[in-house]
N, C-alpha and C positions, 0 to 999 in steps of 0.2 A: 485815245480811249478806243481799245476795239470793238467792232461786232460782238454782241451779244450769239448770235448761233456760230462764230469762231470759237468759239471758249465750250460752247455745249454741245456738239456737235456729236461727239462719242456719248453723252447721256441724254441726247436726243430723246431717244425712242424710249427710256425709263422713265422720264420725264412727262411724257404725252401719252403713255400705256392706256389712260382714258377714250382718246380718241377712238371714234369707230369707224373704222378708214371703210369697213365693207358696204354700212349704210351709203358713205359716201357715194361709191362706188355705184350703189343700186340709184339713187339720185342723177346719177350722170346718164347713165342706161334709161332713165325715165326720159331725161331729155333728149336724148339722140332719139326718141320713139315719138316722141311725142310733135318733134317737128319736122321728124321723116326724115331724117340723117343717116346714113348708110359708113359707118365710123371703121373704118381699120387703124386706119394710121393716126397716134395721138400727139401730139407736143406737151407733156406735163413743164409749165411754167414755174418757176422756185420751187423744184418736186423737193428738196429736201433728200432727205432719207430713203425715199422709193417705196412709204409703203404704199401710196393708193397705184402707184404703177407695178408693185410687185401682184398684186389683186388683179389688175386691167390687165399685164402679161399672160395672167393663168387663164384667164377667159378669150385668151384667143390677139389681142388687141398687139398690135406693133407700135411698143413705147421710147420714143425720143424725150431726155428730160434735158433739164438745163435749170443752173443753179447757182450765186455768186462765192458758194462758201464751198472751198477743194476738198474737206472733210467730209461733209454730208456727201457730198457726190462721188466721194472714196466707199463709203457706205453702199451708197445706192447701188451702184456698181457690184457688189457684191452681193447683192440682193438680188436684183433683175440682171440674169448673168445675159437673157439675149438685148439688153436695152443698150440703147445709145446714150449716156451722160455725158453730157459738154459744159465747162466753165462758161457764163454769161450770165448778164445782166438783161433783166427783163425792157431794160430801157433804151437799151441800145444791142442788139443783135441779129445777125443775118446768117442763117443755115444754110441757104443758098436751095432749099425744098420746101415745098406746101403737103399741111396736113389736112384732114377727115374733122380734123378738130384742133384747138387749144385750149385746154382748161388750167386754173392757176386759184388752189384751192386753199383750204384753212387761212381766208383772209388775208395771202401774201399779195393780194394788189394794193393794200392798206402799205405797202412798202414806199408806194409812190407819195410823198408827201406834200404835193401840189397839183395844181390841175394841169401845169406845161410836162410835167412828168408823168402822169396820167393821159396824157393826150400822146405823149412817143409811146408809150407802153402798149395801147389800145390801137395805134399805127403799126405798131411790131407784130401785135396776136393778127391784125387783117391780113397785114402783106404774107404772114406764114400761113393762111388758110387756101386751099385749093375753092373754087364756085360752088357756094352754096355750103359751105364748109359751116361748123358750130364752134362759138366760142363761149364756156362758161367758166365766169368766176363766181365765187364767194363772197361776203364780207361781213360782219356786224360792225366793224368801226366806220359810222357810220353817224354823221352830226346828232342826228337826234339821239343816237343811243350814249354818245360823249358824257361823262360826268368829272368835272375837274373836281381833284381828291381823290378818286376811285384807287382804293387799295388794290395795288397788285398783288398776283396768288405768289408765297413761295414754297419751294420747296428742296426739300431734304430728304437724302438716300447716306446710304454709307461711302462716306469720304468725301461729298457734295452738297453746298449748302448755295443755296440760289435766293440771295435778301434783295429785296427791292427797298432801294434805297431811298424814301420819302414816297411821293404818290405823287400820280400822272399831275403832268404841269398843266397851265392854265392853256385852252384851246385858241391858236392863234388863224384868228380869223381872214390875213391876208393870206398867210401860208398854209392853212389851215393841217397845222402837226402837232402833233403830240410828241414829247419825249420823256423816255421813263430810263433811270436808271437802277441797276443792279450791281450789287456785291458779287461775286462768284468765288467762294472759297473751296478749293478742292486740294489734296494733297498737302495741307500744310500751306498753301502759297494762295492770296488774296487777291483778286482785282475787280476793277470795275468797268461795266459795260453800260454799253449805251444802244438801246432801241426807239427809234423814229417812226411812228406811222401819222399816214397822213386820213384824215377824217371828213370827206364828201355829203352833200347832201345826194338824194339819189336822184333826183332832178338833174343833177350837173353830171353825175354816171353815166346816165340814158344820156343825153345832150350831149357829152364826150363820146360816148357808141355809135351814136348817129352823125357826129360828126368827119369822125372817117368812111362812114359808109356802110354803117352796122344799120339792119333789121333789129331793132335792140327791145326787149323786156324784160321784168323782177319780177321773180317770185319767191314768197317769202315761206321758210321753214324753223319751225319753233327750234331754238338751239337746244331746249330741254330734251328734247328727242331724240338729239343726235349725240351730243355730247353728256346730259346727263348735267348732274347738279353742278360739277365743279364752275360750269359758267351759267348755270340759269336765270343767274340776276340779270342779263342781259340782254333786254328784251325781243329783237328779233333777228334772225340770221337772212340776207337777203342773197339769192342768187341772182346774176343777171347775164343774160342768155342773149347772144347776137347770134345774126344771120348773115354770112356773104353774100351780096345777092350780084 
């Protein structure tokens, strides 16, 4: 069964057109300010499609992404014509250079769907950070926000139909993952995909941050705010902000 962003990859951005990558964008700027970070050079972690790096390029920012799906990053590339996009896994990968920052946004550290994979992934964002360097992610999936049953959103464009096929599985407490799967009909031709995230308490986030050597804290921002209704049943969107020290 494939990835779910191999299949959507090109209706990516039609898909998420809700997103407001520029708030994003002013949020991250909050935080380089706020804890005295002096940011040129950025590492965007599972950028995806490039939009919050196509935003961070206009404003000055020198963006390196990296990403496990060759399509989105075929994309991205086209987008941020001066950016560096590289195939890789946030779990395992070595640049061989330190950045001003690593941010890894719209909840793609929910990828990691344990804590031994969350613990390489958090060793990965360190060792890429230059002294004193900023790391933020995102997340809502997040134990307490978990509800087994929770209907997935789908959706439908012309010649693209995206069915979630039953509802998120039951929360597995050792490995603590969720898997949800999806129909994707497009073009006449049917398949089914499979999405994995994994679901932390934020206790065990900060404790993984700290564990490699993170200055680490959350702060939390209404998702209604940022994204607006289509997820506002979802009660809180948490960043969490480390420091190289």
């Amino acid at each position: 069964m494939k990835n779910l962003y191999q299949k959507i990859a090109k209706d990516y951005d039609s898909i998420y057109h809700w997103k407001n990558y520029g708030n994003d964008v002013m949020i991250l700027e909050r935080f380089f300010s706020k804890f005295g970070i002096k940011v040129r050079h950025i590492l965007d972690v599972a950028c995806g499609t490039g939009n919050h790096d196509l935003l961070l390029a206009r404003k000055g920012y020198n963006i390196t992404g990296i990403d496990l799906t060759t399509e989105m990053l075929s994309i991205a590339r086209n987008k941020v014509i001066n950016g560096d996009f590289q195939k890789s896994d946030m779990k395992n990968f070595a640049l061989g250079r330190r950045f001003d920052a690593v941010i890894c946004l719209f909840s793609s550290i929910s990828h990691n769907v344990d804590l031994i994979e969350l613990d390489k992934t958090l060793e990965n964002f360190y060792s890429h950070l230059k002294p004193n360097g900023i790391c933020i992610f995102d997340t809502w999936m997040l134990k307490n926000n978990f509800r087994k049953g929770l209907e997935m959103v789908d959706f439908t464009d012309e010649g693209l139909e995206i069915i979630p096929f039953g509802r998120t599985k039951g929360y597995d407490r050792v490995r603590r993952r969720s898997d949800s799967i999806y129909l994707i009909k497009k073009k006449g031709k049917s398949e089914f995909c499979i999405n994995s995230v994994g679901f932390f308490l934020s206790s065990e986030v900060l404790a993984a941050m700290r564990k490699v050597g993170f200055v680490s804290s959350q702060h939390v921002v209404p998702l209604e705010d940022i994204y607006g209704s289509k997820v506002a049943k979802i009660v809180e969107r948490k960043f969490f902000v480390g420091i190289k020290v």
